[in-house]
N, C-alpha and C positions, 0 to 999 in steps of 0.2 A: 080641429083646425090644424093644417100642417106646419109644420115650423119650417122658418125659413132657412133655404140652405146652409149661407152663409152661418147663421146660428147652429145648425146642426152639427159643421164642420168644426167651432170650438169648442162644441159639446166632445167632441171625441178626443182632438186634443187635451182636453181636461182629463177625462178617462184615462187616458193612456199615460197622464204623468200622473195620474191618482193610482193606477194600477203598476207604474212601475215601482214609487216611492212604497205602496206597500210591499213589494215584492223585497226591496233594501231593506224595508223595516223586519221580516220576518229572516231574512238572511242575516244582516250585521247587527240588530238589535239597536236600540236609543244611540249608546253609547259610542259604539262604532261608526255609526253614521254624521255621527255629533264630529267625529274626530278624519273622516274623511272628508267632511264639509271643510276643517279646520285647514287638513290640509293643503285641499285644494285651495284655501285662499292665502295659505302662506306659501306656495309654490313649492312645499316639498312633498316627497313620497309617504303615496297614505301610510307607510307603516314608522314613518317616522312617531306618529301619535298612536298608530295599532300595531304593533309588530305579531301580536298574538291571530291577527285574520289568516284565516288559511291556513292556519299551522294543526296539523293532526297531534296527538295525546301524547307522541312518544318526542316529540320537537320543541325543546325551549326555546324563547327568542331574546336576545338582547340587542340595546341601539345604543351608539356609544355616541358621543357629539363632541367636538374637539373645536376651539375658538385660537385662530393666533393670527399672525400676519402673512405669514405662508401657509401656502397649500400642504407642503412636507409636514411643515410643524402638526396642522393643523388634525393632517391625519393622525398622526403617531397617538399627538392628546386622545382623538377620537378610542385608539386601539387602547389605551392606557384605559379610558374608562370604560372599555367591554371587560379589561382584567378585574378591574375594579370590582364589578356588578357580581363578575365569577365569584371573586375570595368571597362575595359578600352573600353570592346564595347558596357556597361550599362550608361555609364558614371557617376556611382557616387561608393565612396571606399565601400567596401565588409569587411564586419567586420571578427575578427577571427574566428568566429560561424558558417562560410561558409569554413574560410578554413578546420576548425576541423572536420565540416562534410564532406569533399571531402578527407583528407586526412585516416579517419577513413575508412569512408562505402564505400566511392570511388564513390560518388552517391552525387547531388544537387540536392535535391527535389521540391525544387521551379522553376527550370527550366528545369527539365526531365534531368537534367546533370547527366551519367552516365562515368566512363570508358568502354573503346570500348576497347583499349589495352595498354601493354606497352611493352617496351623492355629497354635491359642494355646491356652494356657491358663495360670492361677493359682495357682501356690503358694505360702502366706507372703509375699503382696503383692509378688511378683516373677514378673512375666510370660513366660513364655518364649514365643517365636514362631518359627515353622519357617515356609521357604517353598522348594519345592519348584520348580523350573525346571527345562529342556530345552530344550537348544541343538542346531542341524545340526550333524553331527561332518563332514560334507565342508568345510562353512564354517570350520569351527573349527582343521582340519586347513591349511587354504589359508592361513590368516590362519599358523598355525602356521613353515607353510613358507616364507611369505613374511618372517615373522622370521629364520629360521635366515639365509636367503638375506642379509639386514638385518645381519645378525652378522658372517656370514664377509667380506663386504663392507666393513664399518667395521673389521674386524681384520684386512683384507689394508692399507687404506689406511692406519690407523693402523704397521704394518709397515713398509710401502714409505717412509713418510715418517721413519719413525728408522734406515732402513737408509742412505737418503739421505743423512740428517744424518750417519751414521757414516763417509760417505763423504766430506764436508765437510770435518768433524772430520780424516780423513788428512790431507789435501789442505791445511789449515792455513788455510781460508776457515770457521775457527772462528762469526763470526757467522750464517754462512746455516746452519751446523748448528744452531745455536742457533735459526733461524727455524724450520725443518725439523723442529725439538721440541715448538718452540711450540705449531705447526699437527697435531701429534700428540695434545697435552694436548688442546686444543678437541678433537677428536674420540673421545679416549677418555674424556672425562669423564662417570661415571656409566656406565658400560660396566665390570660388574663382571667380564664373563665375559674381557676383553683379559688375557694373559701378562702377570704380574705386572713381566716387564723391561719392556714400552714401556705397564704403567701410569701412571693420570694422576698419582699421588705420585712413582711413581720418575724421571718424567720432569721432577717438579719440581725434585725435589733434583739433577739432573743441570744440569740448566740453572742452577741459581743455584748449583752450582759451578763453571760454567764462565764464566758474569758476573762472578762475584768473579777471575777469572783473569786478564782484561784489562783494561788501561790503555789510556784516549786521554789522548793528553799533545800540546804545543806543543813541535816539536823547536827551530825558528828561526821569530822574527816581525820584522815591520817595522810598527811599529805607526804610523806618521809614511802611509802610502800603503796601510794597511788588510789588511796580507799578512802570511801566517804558512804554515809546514806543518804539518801535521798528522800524531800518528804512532799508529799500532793498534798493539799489541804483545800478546803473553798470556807468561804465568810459562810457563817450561818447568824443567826438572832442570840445565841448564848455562847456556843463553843464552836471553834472551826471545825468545820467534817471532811473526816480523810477521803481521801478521794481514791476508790477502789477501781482495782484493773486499767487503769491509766496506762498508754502507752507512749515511754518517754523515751526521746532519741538521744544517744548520748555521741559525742563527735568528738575529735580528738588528732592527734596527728601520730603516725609511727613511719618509722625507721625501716625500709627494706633491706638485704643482704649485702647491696652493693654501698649502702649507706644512705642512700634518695629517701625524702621525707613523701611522705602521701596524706590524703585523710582516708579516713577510717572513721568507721561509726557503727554502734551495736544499741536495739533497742530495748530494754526493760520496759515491767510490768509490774507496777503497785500491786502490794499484796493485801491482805484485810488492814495491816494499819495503816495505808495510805501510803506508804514508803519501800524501797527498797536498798539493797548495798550495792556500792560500785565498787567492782575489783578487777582489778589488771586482768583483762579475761587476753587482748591482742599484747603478748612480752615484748613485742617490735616498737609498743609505745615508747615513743621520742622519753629520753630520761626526764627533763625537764620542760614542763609545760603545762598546759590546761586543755579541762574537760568544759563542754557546754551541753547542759542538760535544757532542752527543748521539748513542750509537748508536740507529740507525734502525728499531725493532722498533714500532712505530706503531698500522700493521694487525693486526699479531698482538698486539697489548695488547688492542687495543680486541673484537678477538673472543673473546679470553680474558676481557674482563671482560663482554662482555654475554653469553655463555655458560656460562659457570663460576664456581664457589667468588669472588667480590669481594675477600674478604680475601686468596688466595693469587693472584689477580691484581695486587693494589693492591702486594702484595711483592714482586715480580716488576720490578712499574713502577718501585717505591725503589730497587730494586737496580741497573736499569738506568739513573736518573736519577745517580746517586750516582755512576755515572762516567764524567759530562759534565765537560767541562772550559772554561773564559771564554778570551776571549781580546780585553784593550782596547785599542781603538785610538783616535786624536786625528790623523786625516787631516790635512793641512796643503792650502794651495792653492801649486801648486807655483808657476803663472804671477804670484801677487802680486795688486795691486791690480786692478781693471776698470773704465775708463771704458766707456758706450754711449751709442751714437748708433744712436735707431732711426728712418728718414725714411721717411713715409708720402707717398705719391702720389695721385691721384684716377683717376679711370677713363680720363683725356685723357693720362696722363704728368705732370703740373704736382703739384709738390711743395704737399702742405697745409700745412705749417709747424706740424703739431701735436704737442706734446708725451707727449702720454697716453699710448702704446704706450711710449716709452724712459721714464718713470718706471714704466710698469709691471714692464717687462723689469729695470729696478734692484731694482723690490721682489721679485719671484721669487729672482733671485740675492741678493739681503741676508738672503733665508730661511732661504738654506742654510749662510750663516755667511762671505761674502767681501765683503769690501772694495772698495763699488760707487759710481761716483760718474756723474752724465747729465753728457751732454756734447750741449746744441743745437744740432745744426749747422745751418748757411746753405747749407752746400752740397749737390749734391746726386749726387754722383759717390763713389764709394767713394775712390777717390786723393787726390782735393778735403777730403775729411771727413779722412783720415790727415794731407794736411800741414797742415791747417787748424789742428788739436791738435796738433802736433811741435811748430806755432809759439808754439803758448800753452802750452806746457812745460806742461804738466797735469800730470805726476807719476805717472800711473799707470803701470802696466809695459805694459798690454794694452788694445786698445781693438778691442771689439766694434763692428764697420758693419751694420745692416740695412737692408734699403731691400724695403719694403713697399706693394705696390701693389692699387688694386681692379680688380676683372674685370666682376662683373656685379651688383646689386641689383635684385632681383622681388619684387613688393607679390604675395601671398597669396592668393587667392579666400578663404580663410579670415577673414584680418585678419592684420596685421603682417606682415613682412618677411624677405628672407633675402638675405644677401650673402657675397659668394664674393673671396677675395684669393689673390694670392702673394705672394712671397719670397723671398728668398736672405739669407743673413749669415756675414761672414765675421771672422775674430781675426786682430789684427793685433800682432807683439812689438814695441813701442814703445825699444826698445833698437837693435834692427838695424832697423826698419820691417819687417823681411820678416811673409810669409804665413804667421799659425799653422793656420790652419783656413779652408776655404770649403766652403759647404755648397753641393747641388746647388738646384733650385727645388723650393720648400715651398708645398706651397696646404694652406687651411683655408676652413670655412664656418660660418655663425651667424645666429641668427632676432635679430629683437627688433622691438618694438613700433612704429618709426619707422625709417626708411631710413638715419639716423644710428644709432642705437642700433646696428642690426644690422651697420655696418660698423666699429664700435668695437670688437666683439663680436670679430666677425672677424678683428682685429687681435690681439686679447689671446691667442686660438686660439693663431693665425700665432707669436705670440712663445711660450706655451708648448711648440710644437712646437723651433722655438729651441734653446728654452733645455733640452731632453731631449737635442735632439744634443751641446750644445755640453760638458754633463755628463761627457765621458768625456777631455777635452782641457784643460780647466782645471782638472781637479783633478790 
């Protein structure tokens, strides 16, 4: 019996959307089809729910969706979580520089990331905005690996350096474990993925319980010649343990030529018993005043704080400032009073009879706090000059001789002058007469504006040079 047309006519209809729905089915699978249904009834684009249809093996996709009241705003959010998704399948944070550029050109050049599309629309005066993007997944992958590689690298080095320090720590060279930590914190800071033992907290509170453990202390000083030892020690359970190879910075203030104070600072090194001696090593040290002896973690502050958290730096710094220890001293001059005689020569041997150089050489030494008085001599012999003064009982203890002479003076093609001297000076103990000091020959040179000027110049040179050596013997 034949079927009736009309019947036959939705027989084929039927077929034809039975044979298309399988043809979606073996094309997008359950799933996909589930999610183009979805979209089609929520009026956005099917890759809003698939972004992965049609995309061949070497193309990632991502879909960013951004809610605000503006369209502007709404995108930006959108771009904001395509950066988001990256850091998240790169696995490290994406700086603003990536989103500025995705947000501007719509483009990530480092990983072929372009936009592929977007859409918007309004509901209830709040805009939503999707933006569809697709990255190289080899690029993505490299970049990937190259973090991993990044990881294991900062977590092997973060490692090594607190195994170090634990090695330290045996060994009783307590402060270089403490640097060894330091240099650990700076590199695991913000590295959330490092072993909670050599994280940046736990390495914190290890260190500033190991700061609060030692003491630098003044075992013996001599404050009268600027000398003291120094002692490291940390708390232990019975006896304090010295604390070996410690490096402590010692600071101080000195005196330069023209009399200006400065600081100065030189840093020792504990020796096996935890201690070492402080001695006048810079003679330019101010006569009266004080040392502060601070442990030597310097470098590793300073990269702790331009790298890391500022406040658990800046505590760090207190903790290890807080236990410095002064140390004052009020040098004495051991030789007593100083007459000088400084005799200037001309470039023939013939003594000038000028005064300037030996009041100058008095005011250099009056700067630094001793009891200076000129003495003019007539003569022009070192032995001549000594009995000359024995005989006029001057009173001092010491009597500095210079005898300064010129060598050469040359006018310039430029303009003005340059003259060249030497010298020799020597200290004499007014008690025995015998020899405190003789220096070998000292040259010095000096410009100025007139052939005099420039050998005056010269002279003053010549006596500060002088008066550097003689720094280590009169005091």
């Amino acid at each position: 019996m034949k079927m009736p047309r009309r019947r036959r006519k939705l027989c084929k209809v039927v077929l034809t959307i039975l044979a298309a729905f399988a043809i979606m089915m073996s094309l997008t699978g359950c799933t996909s089809l589930s999610s183009l249904i979805r979209a089609n009834i929520s009026g956005v684009p099917y890759w809003v729910y698939s972004p992965k249809v049609g995309l061949g093996k070497d193309r990632v996709s991502f879909v960013g969706e951004g809610r605000a009241s503006s369209s502007r705003q709404a995108e930006l959010l959108a771009y904001s979580s395509i950066v988001d998704q990256l850091s998240e399948y790169l696995g490290v944070p994406l700086d603003q520089e990536v989103y500025r550029e995705l947000s501007v050109l719509g483009t990530i050049q480092a990983y072929d990331l372009y936009v592929e599309d977007s859409f918007s629309r309004v509901l209830d005066r709040e805009t939503t905005f999707y933006v569809y993007a697709v990255a190289d997944s080899s690029l993505l992958e490299a970049a990937s690996s190259e973090e991993t590689i990044r990881r294991n690298e900062v977590s092997k080095n973060v490692e090594e350096l607190v195994l170090q320090g634990d090695s330290y720590m045996k060994d009783e060279m307590f402060t270089r474990g403490i640097s060894c930590y330091m240099q650990a914190m700076a590199a695991s800071y913000g590295q959330d993925y490092i072993k909670e033992e050599y994280s940046y907290d736990t390495l914190f509170g290890d260190v500033m319980d190991i700061i609060g453990s030692i003491t630098v202390s003044i075992s013996s000083s001599d404050p009268s010649r600027a000398r003291c030892t120094v002692a490291v020690t940390r708390k232990s359970v019975l006896l304090p343990s010295k604390v070996r190879n410690a490096e402590v910075l010692a600071m101080y203030r000195a005196v330069d030529m023209k009399g200006d104070a400065y600081d100065d600072s030189f840093v020792y090194i504990t020796g096996a018993d935890g201690g070492f001696v402080f001695d006048c090593l810079n003679f330019s040290m101010v006569r009266k005043g004080s040392v502060e002896f601070v442990l030597d973690f310097e470098s590793e502050l300073e990269v702790l704080e331009r790298t890391t958290d500022p406040a658990i730096a800046a505590t760090l710094r207190a903790a290890v400032e807080e236990k410095s220890v002064r140390f004052d001293y009020d040098r004495a001059y051991i030789l007593g009073d100083i007459a000088v005689a400084a005799i200037e020569f001309d470039s023939k041997g013939y003594a000038i009879g000028n005064k300037d150089t030996t009041d100058y050489l008095c005011s250099l030494l009056k700067t630094d706090g001793a009891e200076v008085s000129p003495f003019y001599a007539d003569s022009n012999l070192e032995e001549d000059v000594l009995y000359d003064y024995s005989q006029l009982k001057g009173g001092a203890d010491c009597l500095l001789v210079c005898r300064f002479g010129q060598m050469d003076v040359v006018e310039s093609r430029l303009g003005g002058f340059a003259a060249s001297v030497e010298g020799t000076a020597t200290l004499f103990d007014m008690k025995s007469l015998s020899t405190i000091y003789s220096s070998s020959v000292v040259y010095a040179s000096a410009f100025g504006d007139t052939a005099q000027s420039a050998v005056k110049a010269s002279f003053e040179k010549l006596a500060d040079v002088v008066y550097s050596l003689l720094k280590a013997d009169y005091v």
